[in-house]
Structure formats: C-alpha cells, structure tokens
C-alpha positions as CSV (number, residue, x, y, z in Angstrom):
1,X,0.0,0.0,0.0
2,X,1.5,3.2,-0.9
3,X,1.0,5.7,2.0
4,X,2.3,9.1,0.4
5,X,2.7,9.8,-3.6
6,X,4.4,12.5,-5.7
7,X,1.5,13.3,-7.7
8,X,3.3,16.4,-10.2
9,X,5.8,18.5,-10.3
10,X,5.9,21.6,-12.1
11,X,8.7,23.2,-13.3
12,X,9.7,27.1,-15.1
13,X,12.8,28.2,-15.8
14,X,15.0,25.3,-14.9
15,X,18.0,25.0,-17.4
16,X,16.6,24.1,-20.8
17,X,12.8,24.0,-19.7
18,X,10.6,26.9,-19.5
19,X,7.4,26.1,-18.0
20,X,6.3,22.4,-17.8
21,X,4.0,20.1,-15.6
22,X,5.3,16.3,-14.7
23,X,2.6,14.5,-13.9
24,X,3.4,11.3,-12.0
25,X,2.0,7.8,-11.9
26,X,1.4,6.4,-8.3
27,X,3.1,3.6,-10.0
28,X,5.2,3.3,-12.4
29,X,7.0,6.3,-14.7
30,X,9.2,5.9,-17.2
31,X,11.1,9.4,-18.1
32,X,12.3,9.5,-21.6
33,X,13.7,11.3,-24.6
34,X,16.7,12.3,-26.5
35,X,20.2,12.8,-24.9
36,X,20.3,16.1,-24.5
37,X,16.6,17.0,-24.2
38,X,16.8,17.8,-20.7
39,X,15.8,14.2,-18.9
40,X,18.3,15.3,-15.9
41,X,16.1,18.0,-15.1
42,X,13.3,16.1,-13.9
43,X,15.8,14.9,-11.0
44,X,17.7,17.8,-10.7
45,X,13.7,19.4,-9.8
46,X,12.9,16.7,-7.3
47,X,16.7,17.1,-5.9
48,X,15.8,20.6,-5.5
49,X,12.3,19.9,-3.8
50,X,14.2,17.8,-1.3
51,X,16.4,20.4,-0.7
52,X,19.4,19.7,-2.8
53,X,22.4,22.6,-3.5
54,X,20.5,25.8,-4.7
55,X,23.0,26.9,-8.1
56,X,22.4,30.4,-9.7
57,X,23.8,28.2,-13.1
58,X,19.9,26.0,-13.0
59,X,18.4,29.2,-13.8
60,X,17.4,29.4,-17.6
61,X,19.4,32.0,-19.6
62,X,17.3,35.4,-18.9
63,X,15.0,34.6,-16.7
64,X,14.3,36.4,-13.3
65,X,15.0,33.0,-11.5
66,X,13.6,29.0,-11.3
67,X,10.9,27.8,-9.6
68,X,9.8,23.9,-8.9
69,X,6.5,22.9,-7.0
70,X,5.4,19.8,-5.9
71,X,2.3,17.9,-4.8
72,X,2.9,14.8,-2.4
73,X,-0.5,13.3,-1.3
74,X,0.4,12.3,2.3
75,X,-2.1,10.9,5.0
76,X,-2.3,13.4,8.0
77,X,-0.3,10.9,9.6
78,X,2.8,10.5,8.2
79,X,5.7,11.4,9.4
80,X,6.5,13.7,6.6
81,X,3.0,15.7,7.4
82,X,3.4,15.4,10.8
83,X,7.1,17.6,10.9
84,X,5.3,20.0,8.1
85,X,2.4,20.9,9.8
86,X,4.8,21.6,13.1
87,X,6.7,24.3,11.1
88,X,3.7,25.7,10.5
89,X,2.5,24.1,7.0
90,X,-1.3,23.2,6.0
91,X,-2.3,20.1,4.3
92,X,-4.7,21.4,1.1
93,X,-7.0,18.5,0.6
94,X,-4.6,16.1,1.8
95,X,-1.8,17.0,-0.1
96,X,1.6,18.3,1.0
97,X,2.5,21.4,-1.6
98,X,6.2,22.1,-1.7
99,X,8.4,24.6,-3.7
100,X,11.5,26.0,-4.1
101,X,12.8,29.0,-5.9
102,X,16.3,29.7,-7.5
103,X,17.2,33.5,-8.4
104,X,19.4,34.3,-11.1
105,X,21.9,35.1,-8.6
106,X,21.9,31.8,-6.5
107,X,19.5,33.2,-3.5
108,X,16.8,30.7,-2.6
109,X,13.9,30.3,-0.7
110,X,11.5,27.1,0.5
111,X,8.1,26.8,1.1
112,X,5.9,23.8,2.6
113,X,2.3,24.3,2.7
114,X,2.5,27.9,1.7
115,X,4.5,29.0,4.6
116,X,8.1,29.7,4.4
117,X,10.9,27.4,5.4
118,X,14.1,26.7,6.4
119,X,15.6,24.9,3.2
120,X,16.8,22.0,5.7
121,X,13.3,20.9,6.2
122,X,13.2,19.7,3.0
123,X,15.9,17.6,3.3
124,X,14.2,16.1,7.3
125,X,10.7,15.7,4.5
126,X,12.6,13.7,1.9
127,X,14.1,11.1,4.4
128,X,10.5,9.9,5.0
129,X,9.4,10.7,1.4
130,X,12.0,9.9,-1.7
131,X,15.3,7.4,-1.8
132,X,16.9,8.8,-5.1
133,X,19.3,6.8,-6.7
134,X,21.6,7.9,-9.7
135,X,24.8,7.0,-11.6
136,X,26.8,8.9,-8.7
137,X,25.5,6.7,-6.1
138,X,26.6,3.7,-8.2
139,X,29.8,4.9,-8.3
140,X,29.9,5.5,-5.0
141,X,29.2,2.5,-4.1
142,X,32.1,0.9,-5.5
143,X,34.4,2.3,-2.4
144,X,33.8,0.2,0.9
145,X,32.8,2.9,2.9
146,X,29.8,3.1,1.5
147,X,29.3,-0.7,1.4
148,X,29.8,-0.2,5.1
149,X,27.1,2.1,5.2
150,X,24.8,0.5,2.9
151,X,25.5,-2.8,5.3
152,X,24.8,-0.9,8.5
153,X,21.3,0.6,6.7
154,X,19.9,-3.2,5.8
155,X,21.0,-4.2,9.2
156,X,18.8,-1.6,11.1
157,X,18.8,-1.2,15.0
158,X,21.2,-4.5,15.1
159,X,23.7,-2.6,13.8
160,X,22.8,0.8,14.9
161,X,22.4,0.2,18.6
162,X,26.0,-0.8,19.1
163,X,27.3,1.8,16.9
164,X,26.1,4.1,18.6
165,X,27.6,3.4,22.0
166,X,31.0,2.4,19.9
167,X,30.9,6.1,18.8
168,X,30.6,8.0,22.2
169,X,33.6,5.3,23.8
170,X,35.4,6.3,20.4
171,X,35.1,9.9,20.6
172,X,35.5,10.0,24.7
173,X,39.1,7.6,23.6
174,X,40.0,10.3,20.7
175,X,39.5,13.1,22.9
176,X,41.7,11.9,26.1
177,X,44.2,10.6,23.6
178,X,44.9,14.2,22.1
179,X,45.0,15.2,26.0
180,X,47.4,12.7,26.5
181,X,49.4,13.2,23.8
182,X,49.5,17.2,24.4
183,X,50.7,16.8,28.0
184,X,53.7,14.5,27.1
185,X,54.9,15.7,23.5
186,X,54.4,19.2,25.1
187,X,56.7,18.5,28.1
188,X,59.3,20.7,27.8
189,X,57.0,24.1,26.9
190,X,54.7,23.2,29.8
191,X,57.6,23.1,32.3
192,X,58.7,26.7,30.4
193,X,55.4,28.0,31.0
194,X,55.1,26.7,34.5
195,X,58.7,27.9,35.5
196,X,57.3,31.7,33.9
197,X,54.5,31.5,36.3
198,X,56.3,30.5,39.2
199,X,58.5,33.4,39.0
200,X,55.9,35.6,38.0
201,X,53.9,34.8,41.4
202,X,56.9,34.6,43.1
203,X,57.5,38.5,42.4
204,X,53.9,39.4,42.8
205,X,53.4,37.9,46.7
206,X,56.7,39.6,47.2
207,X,55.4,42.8,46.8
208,X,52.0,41.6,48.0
209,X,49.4,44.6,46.5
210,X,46.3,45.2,47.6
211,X,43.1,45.8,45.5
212,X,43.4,49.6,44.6
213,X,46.4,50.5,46.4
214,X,47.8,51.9,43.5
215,X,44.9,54.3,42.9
216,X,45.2,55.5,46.5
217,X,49.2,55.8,46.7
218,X,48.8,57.8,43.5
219,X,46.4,60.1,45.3
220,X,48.9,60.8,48.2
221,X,51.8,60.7,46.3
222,X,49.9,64.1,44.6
223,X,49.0,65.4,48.4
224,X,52.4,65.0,49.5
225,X,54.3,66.7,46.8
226,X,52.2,69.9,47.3
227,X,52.2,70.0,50.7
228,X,53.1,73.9,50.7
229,X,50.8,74.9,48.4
230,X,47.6,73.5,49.3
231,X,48.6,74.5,53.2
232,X,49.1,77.8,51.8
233,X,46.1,78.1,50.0
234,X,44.1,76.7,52.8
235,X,45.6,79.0,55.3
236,X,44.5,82.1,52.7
237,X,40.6,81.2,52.4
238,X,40.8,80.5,55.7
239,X,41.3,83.8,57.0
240,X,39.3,85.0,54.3
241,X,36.1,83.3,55.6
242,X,36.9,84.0,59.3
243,X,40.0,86.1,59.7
244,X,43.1,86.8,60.4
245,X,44.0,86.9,64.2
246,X,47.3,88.6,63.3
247,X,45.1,91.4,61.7
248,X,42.2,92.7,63.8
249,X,40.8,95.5,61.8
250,X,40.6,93.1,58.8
251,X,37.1,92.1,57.1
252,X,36.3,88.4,56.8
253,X,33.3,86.9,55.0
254,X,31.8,85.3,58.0
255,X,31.7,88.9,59.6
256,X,30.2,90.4,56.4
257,X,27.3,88.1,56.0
258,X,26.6,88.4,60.0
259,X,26.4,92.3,59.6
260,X,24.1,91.3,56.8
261,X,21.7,88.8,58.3
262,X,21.7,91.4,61.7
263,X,20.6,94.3,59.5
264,X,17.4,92.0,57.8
265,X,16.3,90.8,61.2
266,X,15.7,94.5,62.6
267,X,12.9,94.6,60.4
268,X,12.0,91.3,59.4
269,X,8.8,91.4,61.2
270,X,7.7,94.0,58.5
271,X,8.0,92.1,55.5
272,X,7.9,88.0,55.6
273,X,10.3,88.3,51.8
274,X,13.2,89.5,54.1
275,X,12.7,87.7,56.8
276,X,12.9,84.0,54.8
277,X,16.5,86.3,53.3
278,X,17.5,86.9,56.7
279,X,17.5,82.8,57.8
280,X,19.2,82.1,54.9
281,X,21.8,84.3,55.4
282,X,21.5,82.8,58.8
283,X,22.0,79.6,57.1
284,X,25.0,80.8,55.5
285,X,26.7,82.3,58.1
286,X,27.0,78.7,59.5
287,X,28.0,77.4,56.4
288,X,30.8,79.5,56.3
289,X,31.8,79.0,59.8
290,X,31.6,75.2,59.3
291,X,34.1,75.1,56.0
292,X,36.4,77.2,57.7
293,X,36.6,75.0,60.8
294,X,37.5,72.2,58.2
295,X,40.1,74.3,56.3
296,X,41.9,75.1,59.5
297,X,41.6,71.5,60.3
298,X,43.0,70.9,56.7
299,X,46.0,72.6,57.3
300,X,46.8,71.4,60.6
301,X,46.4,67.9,59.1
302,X,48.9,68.1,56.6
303,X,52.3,66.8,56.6
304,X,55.2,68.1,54.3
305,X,56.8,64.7,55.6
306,X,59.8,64.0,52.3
307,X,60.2,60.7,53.9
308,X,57.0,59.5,53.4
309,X,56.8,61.3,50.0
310,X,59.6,58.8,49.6
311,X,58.5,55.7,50.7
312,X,55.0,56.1,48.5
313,X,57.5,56.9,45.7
314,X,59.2,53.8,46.5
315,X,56.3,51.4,46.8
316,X,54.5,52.7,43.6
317,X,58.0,52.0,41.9
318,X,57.3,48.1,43.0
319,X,53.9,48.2,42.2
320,X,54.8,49.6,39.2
321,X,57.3,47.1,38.2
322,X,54.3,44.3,38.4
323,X,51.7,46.7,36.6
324,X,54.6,46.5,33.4
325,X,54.6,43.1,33.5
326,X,51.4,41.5,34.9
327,X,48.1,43.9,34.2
328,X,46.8,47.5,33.5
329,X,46.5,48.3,37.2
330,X,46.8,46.4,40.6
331,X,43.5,44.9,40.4
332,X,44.2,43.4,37.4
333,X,47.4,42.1,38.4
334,X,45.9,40.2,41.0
335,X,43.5,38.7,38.8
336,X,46.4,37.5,36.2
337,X,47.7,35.9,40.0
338,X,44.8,34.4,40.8
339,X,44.3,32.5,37.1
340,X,48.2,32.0,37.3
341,X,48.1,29.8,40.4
342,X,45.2,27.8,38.7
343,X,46.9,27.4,35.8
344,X,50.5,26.2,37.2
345,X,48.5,23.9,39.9
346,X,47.5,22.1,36.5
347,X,51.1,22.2,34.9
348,X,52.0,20.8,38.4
349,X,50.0,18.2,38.0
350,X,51.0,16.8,35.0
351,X,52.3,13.6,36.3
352,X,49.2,12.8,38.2
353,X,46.8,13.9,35.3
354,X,49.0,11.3,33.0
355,X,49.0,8.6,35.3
356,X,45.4,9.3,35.1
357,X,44.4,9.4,31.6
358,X,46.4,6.8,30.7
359,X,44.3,4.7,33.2
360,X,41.2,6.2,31.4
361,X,42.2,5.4,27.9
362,X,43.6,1.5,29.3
363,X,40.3,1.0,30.6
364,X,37.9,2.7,27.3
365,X,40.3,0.4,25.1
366,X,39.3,-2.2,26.7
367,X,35.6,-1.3,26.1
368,X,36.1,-0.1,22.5
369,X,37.6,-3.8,21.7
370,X,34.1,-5.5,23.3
371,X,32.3,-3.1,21.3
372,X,33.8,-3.5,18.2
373,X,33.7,-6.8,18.3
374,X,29.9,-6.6,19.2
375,X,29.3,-4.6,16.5
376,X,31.8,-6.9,14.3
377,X,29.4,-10.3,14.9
378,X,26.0,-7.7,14.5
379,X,27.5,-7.1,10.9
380,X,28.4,-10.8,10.3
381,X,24.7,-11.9,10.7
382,X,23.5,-9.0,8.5
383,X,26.3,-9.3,6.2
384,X,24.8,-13.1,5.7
385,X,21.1,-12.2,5.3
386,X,22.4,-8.8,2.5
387,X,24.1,-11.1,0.6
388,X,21.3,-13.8,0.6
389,X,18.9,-11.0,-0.7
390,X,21.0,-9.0,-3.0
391,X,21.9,-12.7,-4.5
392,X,18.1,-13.3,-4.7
393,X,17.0,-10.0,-6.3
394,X,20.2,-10.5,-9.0
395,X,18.1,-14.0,-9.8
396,X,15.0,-11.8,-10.7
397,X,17.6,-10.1,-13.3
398,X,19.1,-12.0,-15.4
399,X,21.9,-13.1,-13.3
400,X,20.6,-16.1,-12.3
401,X,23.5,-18.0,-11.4
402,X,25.5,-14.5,-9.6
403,X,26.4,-15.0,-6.2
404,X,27.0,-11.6,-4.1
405,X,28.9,-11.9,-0.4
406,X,29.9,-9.8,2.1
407,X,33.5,-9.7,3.3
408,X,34.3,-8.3,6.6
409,X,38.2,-8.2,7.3
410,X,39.6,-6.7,10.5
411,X,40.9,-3.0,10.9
412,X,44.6,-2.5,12.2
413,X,43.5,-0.3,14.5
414,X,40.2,1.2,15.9
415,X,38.2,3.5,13.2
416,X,35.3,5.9,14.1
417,X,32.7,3.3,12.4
418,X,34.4,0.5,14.2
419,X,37.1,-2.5,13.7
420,X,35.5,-3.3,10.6
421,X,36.5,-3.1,6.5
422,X,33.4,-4.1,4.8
423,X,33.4,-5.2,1.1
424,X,31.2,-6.5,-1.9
425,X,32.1,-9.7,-3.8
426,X,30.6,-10.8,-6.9
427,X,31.4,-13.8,-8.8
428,X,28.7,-13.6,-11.8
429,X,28.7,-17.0,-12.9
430,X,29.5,-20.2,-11.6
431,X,33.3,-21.0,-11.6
432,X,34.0,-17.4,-11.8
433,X,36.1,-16.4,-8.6
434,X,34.6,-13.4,-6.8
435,X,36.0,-10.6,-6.8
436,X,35.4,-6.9,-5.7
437,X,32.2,-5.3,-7.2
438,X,35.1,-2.1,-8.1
439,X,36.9,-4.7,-10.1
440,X,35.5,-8.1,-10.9
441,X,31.7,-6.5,-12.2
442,X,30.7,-5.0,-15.4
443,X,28.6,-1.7,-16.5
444,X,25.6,-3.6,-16.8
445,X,26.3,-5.9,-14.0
446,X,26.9,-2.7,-11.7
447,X,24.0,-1.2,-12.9
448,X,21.7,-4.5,-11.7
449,X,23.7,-5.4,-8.7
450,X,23.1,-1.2,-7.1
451,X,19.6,-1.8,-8.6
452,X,19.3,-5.0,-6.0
453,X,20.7,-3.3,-3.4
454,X,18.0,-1.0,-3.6
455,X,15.4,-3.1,-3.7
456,X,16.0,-4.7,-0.9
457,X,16.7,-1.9,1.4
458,X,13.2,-1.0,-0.4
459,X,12.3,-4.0,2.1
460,X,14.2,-3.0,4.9
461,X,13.7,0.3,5.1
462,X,10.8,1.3,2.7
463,X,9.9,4.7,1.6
464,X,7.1,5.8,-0.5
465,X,8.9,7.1,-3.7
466,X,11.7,5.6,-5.4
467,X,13.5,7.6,-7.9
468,X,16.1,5.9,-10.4
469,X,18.4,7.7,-12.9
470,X,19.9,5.6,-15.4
471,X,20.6,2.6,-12.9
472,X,19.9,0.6,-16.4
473,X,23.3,2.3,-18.1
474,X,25.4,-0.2,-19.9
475,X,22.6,-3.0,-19.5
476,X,20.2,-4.4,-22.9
477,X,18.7,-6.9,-24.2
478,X,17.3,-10.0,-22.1
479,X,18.6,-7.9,-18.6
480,X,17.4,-5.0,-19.7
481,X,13.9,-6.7,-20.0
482,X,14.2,-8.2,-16.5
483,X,15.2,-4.8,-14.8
484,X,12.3,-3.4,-16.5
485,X,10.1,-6.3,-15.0
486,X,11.8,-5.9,-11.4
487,X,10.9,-2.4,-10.9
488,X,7.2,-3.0,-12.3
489,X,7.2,-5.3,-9.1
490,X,9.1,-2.7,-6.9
491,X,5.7,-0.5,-8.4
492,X,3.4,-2.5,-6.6
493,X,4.7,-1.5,-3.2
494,X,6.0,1.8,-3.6
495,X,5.9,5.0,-6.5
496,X,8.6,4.5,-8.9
497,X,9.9,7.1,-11.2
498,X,12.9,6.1,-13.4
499,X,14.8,8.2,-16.1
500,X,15.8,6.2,-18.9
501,X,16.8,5.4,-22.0
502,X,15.9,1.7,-22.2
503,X,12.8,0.3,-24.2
504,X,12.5,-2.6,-22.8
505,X,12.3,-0.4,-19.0
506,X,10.2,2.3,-20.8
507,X,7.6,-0.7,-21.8
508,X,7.4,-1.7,-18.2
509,X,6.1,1.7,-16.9
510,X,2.3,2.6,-16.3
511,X,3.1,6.0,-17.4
512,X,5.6,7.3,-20.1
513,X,7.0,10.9,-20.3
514,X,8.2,11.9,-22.9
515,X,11.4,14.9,-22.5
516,X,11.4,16.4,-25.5
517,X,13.7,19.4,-27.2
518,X,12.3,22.6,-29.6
519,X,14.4,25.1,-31.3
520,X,12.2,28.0,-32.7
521,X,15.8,29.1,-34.0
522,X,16.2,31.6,-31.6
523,X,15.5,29.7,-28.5
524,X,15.9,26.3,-27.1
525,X,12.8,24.4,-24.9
526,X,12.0,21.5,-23.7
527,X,8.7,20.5,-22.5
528,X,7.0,17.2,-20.7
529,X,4.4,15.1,-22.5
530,X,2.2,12.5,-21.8
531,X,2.8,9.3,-24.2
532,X,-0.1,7.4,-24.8
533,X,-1.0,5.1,-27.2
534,X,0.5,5.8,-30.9
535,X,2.7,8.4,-29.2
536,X,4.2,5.9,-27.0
537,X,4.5,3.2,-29.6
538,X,6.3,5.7,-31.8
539,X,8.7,6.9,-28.7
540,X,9.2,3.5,-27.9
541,X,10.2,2.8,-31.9
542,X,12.7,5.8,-31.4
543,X,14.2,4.4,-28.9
544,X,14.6,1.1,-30.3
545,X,15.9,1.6,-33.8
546,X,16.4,5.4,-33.7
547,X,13.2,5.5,-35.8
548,X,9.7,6.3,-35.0
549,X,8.7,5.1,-38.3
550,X,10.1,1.8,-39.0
551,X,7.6,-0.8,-39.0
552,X,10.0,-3.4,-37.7
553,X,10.6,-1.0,-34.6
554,X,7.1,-0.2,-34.0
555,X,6.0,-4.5,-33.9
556,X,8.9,-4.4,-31.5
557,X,7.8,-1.8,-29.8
558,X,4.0,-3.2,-29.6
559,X,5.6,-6.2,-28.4
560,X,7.2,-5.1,-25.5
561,X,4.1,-3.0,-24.7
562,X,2.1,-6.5,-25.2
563,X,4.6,-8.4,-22.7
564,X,4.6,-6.0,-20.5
565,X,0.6,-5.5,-20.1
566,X,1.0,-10.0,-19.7
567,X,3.4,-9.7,-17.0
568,X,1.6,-7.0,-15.1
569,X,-2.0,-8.8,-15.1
570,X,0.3,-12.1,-13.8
C-alpha cells in the first residue's frame, strides 16, 4: 500500500525547460527522450524539492530566477505531514505542496504548505518521502565505505544500537588521547610556561598589593608633593572666611554676611520676603563657619613629611614594576595571579593527570575492543542475510547464477565506524572467482547489482517514492527486460519514477513521459508530454531503432508493450 505519492511536479525556468507540468503515476514512470533534451532535469527538480544545493547556473538564460512545485498526497499521519504541519505548514485537501525557488543570482527560498521554510526541512521531509538513486550513487558504491554504510542501513537497529555506544567510547578515547598526547609531546614548553608562572607569582606575593592600592598611593603621592601649596592656600581662604587673628581690623566673610543677616532681622517682622533672606543668610553664616573649621583642620592635618613622599614613591615603583609586566593596574594584576596559580596547579599536575588518563584510555580500550567486536558479529549476521537478498534480487535479473557476499576483514587499528573493513564480492557466474564489485563487475552488472541493493533496502527500510536515474546504463537486451520487470514489481509496493533510456524499461512503466527538445531558431525548450498510445508506440520505436517510423521498430515496440501488459495482469 502506498502511503504518500508525488503526484506532479511543475517546473519554469530550470536549465533548458521553460514552464512544464510532470505529472506522475502512483506507479510506475518511465522518463524518456533524446540525450540532451533535458531528462536530468526532472531529477535535478525533485533534488531541489528535497532540498538539494540551490546553483544560480539551473536558472534558464534570462529569466528572473527558477521555480519547482510539488504535490505529495500524504495521510495526515505521516511522518513527513506530521514535521510540516509543526513548522507551521497546511495540508490542502490532503496533499503536501512544496516549492522551491532559484534566483538568477543563487539566492533561494522554501516553502511547505504555503509557509516559508528553512531549506533544511526539505531535506528532514525527503528522508520519510524519496530514496533517489543515480549514476553517482553507483559509483559510490564501489568504495567500501559506503558498502559499510549500505551494510549498517539493511541491518537496522542491530547494527545501529551498538554503533552508537561504539561512537561515544570512540570519541570520549580520541578526545583523552589528544590530551594525553599534548601533555607528554608538550613536556618541555609546559615546564617553560610553569617555571614563567612560578616566577611571575613569586615576584607578585613579594610585593603583595592590595586591590586599589595603586589608585590610593597615587592620590597621596599628589597630596604629599604639594604639601606647601595646598597649606598655603588653605591658610588664605581660611582667614578669608573667618579672619586673620594677626590682623584685627581686617574684614572676613563670616563677619560680612553676619552684619548682613543682623541688618534684615531688625525689620524682618515687616515684611515675611526679608525675613525668609534673613534665615538664609543665617544659614549661611553657619556654612561659612563650618568650612572654615574644616580648612583650618586641613591645614593642621597636613604633613610636608619627604620621607614619606619617599616611601610612597618607592612602593608605587614596585607596584609599578608588576603593573609593566602582569596587568593594567593592581586589580588586574591580581586577577592574572589568581588565574596564574590555577593554571600552574595544573602544569603541576602533569604527572598525576598522566597517570590518570592513561588509566582512562587502558580501561575505554578495553571497552572499545568488546564493542567493536559486538558490532563486528551484529555485521556478520546481516552481512549473511544482505548477501542472501541481493543474491536473490540479482536471480530476478538475469543473473541467475550470480552470487554476491559480504567480506568483513579486521581494521589494524580502531576506526570511528568500528574495527570493521566491509566489502562487496561478486562472482557472476559459476566457476568465476569473486571478486570486488570495483573490479570483478561490469557496467551492466553494476548497474543490476546497485539496482538490487535497492530493492532490498526498499524491504528493509521502505519509503514511499523511489526515484532511479539511469541505474539501467550499460545493460540491454534480455537484462534490460528483467530490470524493467523488477521495478514493475518494486511498483506494486511503492511509486517508482525512473529516467531512462531503455525500451525494454520504458515498456514496463504505467506512465511514459516523454522529454522532448524545440528550437524555434532563436530559443531552445523542452517540454513534458504524456505518451499514450500511438505516441508511446512511436517513442518506444525511437528508442529502439532510432526511428519512429520503421515498422520493424514499431511491432517491437508493440511487443514489448504487449509483454509487459502479460506480466503486469500475472
């Protein structure tokens, strides 16, 4: 039962196609035409709508920018609708509308269910959605990592569980390793840097600061050297706010403003404005008498002592000397101390901190090996059951005697996906010695053994779309036939669309689209058609014997078509 479908895409301004609507079986979809016509850009538009690599260079020559929209029936279920509709997206009559857009100068934008996105969501959407699977992926499938991976995929939460766990030990090994490593090749520059801090600390509880004393020895420092003066010029304002005993006859301000508030208050019962004058001037009279109690007190206070002057000299010359070296100012001095003594109690501590991580990494060796050797034997049984269903799935395509298995060989050393190398064999016939699927397979026999792969991790792991592009390169004839009859099957289950050039694949397909190229001399399209009956016979012809017209093609043609409607009411 499928649960979600791609129903149509619809494309303007993508590379060579201007405005054009693909309209999707729930089934099966054959993608055809010409080389050159444009067939990449039906994947290139769902790779987009999954949230592929945005490029300015998609964008057809003059136009504003590119635009692909999709509609994905989904249940209100799904997983897919269920992440959409928490970013804020809305199902429209039970179907999931997504687009991107591409400006002419690479900027791009998302949006799911008419809201805008995050590009990323796409990609979280396709997981549950779309498996694509093109000519890249069959190349890279030819290194062992990613016959690792596709091994750890088939295998599930067998696998996965013990991974996991393998990872964190891994990365907890890696990390206290580099630790390790830094406090024993580093030896020499962290007894420097400890001997610098030793010294530095050394010379700083010599002198032994306290928070500010610099600020405050600066201040007397300024006090002391202008002793004279400032007792001078307090000695002059005092005597000009209450005299000068030496000089009787002399006017001071506090008697001035007493004549002044004793001439308001004789007649301050006549007029309230003068009376409110007269207290304040009563107010200032002992305002004046109060600051020239503290001047006098001022002046008494001060000491032209030059041996103090010198020893506040001296000590801000120490202070000084730590401020050059050490910090802005005293307080920051102390803080450099403070982060010092932290930082040489861990240099200190070297020996004990090695004795210790080496104890750490002794003991997370010891769990990595149980680990990897879990995950080892998880692989082994999976590696048995892949190769039993790959082998099978090969039968279905015209390799019935091929025989696919799963080499696991040790690792020197621990690796961040475990102790494991994992490798595909094929030996294609019988008597033929297996050998690496990079060296011992064939185009074709690539081509079929990545398309079994993918069926059965269609099994495994199903999604509701599956999206081939020219899996079937460098296969014909007979094989060509049976590929096209495997992924009718795969059809039943799940919405295939594959890009091809095959007949014999093309046949196959509930729906054909045809990809096809106009040149009005000026400009260059392409546009999407429907193929249905004489249309599709001719296509098929094309594709044949290069001509829609030869009789011999189009029986062949009609024959397929015949054998394929046989196999599908079977």
């Amino acid at each position: 039962m499928v649960v979600s479908v791609l129903e149509e895409m619809r494309i303007r301004s993508l590379g060579v196609i201007d405005d054009a609507v693909v309209e999707l079986s729930p089934g099966f979809t054959a993608v055809t035409g010409e080389t050159g016509a444009g067939k990449t850009m039906v994947v290139t538009s769902l790779g987009l709508l999954l949230g592929g690599r945005a490029d300015a260079g998609l964008v057809r020559i003059g136009a504003k920018g590119a635009t692909v929209e999709g509609r994905v029936v989904v249940p209100p279920d799904a997983p897919a609708a269920v992440r959409a509709e928490e970013a804020g997206a809305e199902l429209d009559d039970g179907a999931l509308l997504i687009s991107r857009t591409v400006s002419a100068e690479g900027r791009s934008r998302a949006y799911v269910g008419g809201r805008g996105v995050p590009v990323g969501l796409l990609g979280e959407l396709a997981d549950d959605l779309v498996a694509v699977h093109g000519q890249t992926d069959q190349q890279g499938l030819l290194k062992p990592a990613r016959q690792r991976e596709a091994l750890d995929r088939y295998a599930g939460d067998a696998v996965a569980v013990p991974l996991a766990k393998y990872d964190a030990a891994y990365r907890r090994l890696r990390a206290e390793s580099a630790e390790l490593d830094e406090i024993t090749t580093r030896a020499r520059e962290r007894a420097q840097e400890a001997d610098l801090l030793r010294f530095g600390l050394n010379e700083v509880s010599g002198v032994e600061p306290r928070p500010g004393e610099d600020t405050e020895l600066a201040a007397e420092a300024e006090r002391l050297g202008h002793a004279e003066a400032l007792t001078a010029a307090a000695n002059a304002a005092h005597a000009a706010l209450a005299g000068n005993p030496e000089d009787p006859e002399g006017v001071d301000a506090t008697m001035l403003v007493s004549g002044a508030q004793r001439a308001l208050d004789a007649v301050r019962s006549h007029d309230s404005a003068l009376a409110g004058l007269s207290d304040r001037l009563t107010e200032v009279g002992i305002l004046l008498a109060d600051v020239g109690q503290e001047l006098a007190a001022y002046a008494d206070g001060i000491d032209a002592d030059p041996l103090r002057l010198a020893a506040v000299e001296e000590r801000r010359a120490a202070l000084g000397q730590l401020t050059r070296k050490y910090g802005a100012d005293i307080d920051a001095v102390l803080v450099w101390a403070e982060e010092g003594s932290l930082r040489l109690s861990e240099l200190e501590g070297d020996d004990s901190r090695i004795d210790e991580l080496t104890a750490e990494r002794d003991a997370l060796v010891g769990e990595l090996t149980e680990l990897g050797a879990a995950l080892t034997d998880a692989r082994r049984e999976a590696a048995e059951r892949f190769a039993s269903a790959v082998t099978a799935e090969l039968a279905e395509l015209a390799m019935p005697h091929a025989r696919v298995t799963v080499e696991i060989r040790p690792l020197s050393e621990f690796g961040p996906t475990g102790v494991d190398e994992v490798e595909l064999y094929l030996a294609p016939h019988p008597g033929a010695q297996a050998r690496p699927i990079a060296k011992g397979a064939s185009g074709g026999e690539l081509s079929r053994v990545m398309l079994a792969v993918e069926v059965v991790f269609a099994g495994s792991d199903p999604v509701p779309t599956y999206l081939f592009d020219e899996v079937d390169a460098g296969v014909g004839g007979k094989a060509a036939v049976e590929v096209g009859r495997r992924l009718a099957k795969l059809a039943k289950s799940a919405q295939v669309v594959v890009v091809t050039h095959l007949p014999q694949v093309a046949a196959f397909a509930d729906r054909q689209l045809l990809v096809e190229k106009t040149n009005d001399g000026s400009v260059t399209r392409s546009g999407v058609t429907v193929l249905q009956g004489e249309a599709r016979v001719r296509e098929l012809s094309r594709m044949l014997a290069g001509q829609e017209d030869s009789d011999t093609a189009r029986a062949h043609a009609e024959e397929l078509l015949a054998a394929a409607r046989v196999d599908a009411a079977s």
